[in-house]
TORMAR-274826 format. One record per residue (C-alpha): x, y, z; chain; residue in three letters; residue number from 1. Coordinates in Angstrom, 3 decimals. Layout:
<atoms>
(atom (X,Y,Z),A,ALA,NUM)
...
</atoms>
This chain:
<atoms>
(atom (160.310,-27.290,201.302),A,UNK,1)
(atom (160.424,-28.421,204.759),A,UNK,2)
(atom (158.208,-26.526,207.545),A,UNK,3)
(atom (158.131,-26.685,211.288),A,UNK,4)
(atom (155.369,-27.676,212.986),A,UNK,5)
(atom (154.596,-26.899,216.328),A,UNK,6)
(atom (153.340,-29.984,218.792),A,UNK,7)
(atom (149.470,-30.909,218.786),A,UNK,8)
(atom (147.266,-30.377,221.425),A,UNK,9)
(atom (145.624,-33.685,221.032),A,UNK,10)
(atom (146.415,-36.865,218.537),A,UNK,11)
(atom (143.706,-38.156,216.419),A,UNK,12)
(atom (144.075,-41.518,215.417),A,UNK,13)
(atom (141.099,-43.084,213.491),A,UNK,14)
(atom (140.511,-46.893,213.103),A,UNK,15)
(atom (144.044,-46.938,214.792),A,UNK,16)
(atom (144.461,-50.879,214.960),A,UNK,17)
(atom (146.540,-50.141,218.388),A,UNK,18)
(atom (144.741,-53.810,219.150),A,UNK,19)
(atom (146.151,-55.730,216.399),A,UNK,20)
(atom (149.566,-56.296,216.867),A,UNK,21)
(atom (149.533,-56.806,212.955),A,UNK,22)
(atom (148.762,-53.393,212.363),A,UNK,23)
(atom (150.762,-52.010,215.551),A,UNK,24)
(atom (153.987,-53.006,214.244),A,UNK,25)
(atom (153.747,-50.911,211.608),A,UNK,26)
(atom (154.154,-47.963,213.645),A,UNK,27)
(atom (154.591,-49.029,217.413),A,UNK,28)
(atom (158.064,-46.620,217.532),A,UNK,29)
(atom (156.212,-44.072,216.424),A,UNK,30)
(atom (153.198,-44.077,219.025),A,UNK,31)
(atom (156.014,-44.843,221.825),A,UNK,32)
(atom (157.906,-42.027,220.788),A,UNK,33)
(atom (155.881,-39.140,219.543),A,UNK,34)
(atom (152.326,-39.757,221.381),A,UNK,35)
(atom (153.011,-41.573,224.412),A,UNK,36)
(atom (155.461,-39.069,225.770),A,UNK,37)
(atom (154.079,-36.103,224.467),A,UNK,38)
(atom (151.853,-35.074,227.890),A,UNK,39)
(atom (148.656,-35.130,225.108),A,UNK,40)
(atom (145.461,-36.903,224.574),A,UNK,41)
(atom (144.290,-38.998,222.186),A,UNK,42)
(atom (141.263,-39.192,220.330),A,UNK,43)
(atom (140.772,-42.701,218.959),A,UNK,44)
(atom (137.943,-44.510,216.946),A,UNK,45)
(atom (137.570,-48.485,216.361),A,UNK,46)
(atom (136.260,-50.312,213.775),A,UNK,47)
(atom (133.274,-52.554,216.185),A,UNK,48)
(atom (132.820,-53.374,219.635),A,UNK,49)
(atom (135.601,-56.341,219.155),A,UNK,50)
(atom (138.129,-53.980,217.855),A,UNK,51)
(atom (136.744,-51.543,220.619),A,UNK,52)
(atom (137.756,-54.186,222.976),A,UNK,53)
(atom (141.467,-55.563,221.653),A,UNK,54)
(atom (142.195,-51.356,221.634),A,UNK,55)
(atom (141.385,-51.228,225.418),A,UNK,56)
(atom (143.023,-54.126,226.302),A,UNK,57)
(atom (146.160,-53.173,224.270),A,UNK,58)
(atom (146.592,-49.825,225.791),A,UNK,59)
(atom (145.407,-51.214,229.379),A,UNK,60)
(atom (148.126,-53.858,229.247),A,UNK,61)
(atom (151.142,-51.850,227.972),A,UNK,62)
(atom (150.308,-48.908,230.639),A,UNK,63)
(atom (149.662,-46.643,227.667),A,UNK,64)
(atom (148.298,-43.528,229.079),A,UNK,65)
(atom (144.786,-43.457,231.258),A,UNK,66)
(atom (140.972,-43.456,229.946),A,UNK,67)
(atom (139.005,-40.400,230.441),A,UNK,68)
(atom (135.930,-41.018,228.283),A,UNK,69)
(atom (134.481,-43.931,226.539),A,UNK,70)
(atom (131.963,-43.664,223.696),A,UNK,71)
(atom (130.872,-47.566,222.726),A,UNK,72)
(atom (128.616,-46.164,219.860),A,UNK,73)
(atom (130.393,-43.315,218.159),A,UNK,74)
(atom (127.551,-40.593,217.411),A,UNK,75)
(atom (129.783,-39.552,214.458),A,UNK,76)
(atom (130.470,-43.323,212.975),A,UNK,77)
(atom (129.715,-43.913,209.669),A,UNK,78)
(atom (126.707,-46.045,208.773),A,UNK,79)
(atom (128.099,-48.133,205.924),A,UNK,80)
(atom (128.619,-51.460,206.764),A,UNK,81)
(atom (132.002,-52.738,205.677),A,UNK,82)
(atom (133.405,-56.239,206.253),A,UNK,83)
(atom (136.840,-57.365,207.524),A,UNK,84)
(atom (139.260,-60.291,206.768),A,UNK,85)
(atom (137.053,-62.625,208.555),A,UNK,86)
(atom (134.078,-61.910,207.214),A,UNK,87)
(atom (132.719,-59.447,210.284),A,UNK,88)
(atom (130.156,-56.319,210.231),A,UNK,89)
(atom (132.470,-53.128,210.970),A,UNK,90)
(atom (131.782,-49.971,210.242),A,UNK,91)
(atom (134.136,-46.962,210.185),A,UNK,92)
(atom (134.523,-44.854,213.298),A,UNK,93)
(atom (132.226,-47.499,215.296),A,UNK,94)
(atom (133.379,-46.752,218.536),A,UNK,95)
(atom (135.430,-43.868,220.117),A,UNK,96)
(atom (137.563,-43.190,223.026),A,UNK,97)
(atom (140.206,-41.018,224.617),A,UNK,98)
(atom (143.282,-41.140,226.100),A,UNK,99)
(atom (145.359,-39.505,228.254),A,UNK,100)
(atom (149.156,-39.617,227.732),A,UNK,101)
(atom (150.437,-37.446,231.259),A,UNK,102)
</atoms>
């Protein structure tokens, strides 16, 4: 059964990958057609300061909605180190920011 659901007052996307245009093409139509033109914010988290960084820059270079807060050091991260294809420290949630999408 299919249900209707009414549009969100904010988009939360966690360890997004909007910086690694590996990961981005998985679902670039979908964040150009659902997020950036809904008027919303978005909540987003990165994996380390690098990943921190490539988000940033991805969004900053594509015109992809304005900053309003940044958050290098999530409060909320988790503290279990993890370690990504090349061998780096990241840790879930490392970093937040947010987005607006006007």
């Amino acid at each position: 059964e299919e249900t209707a659901l009414t549009d969100p007052d904010c988009f939360y996307l966690c360890n997004s990958g909007v910086g690694n245009e590996g990961e981005m093409c998985l679902w670039r139509k979908t964040f150009e057609r659902k997020i950036l033109s809904s008027g919303r914010k978005g909540i987003f988290t990165s994996f380390s300061n690098d990943d921190l960084s490539s988000d940033l820059s991805a969004l900053r270079q594509n015109s992809w909605g304005s900053e309003l807060e940044l958050e290098s050091l999530n409060p909320m991260r988790s503290l279990w180190e993890e370690f990504d294809h090349n061998k780096n420290s990241v840790y879930s949630n490392h970093s937040s920011f947010v987005m607006s999408f006007d």
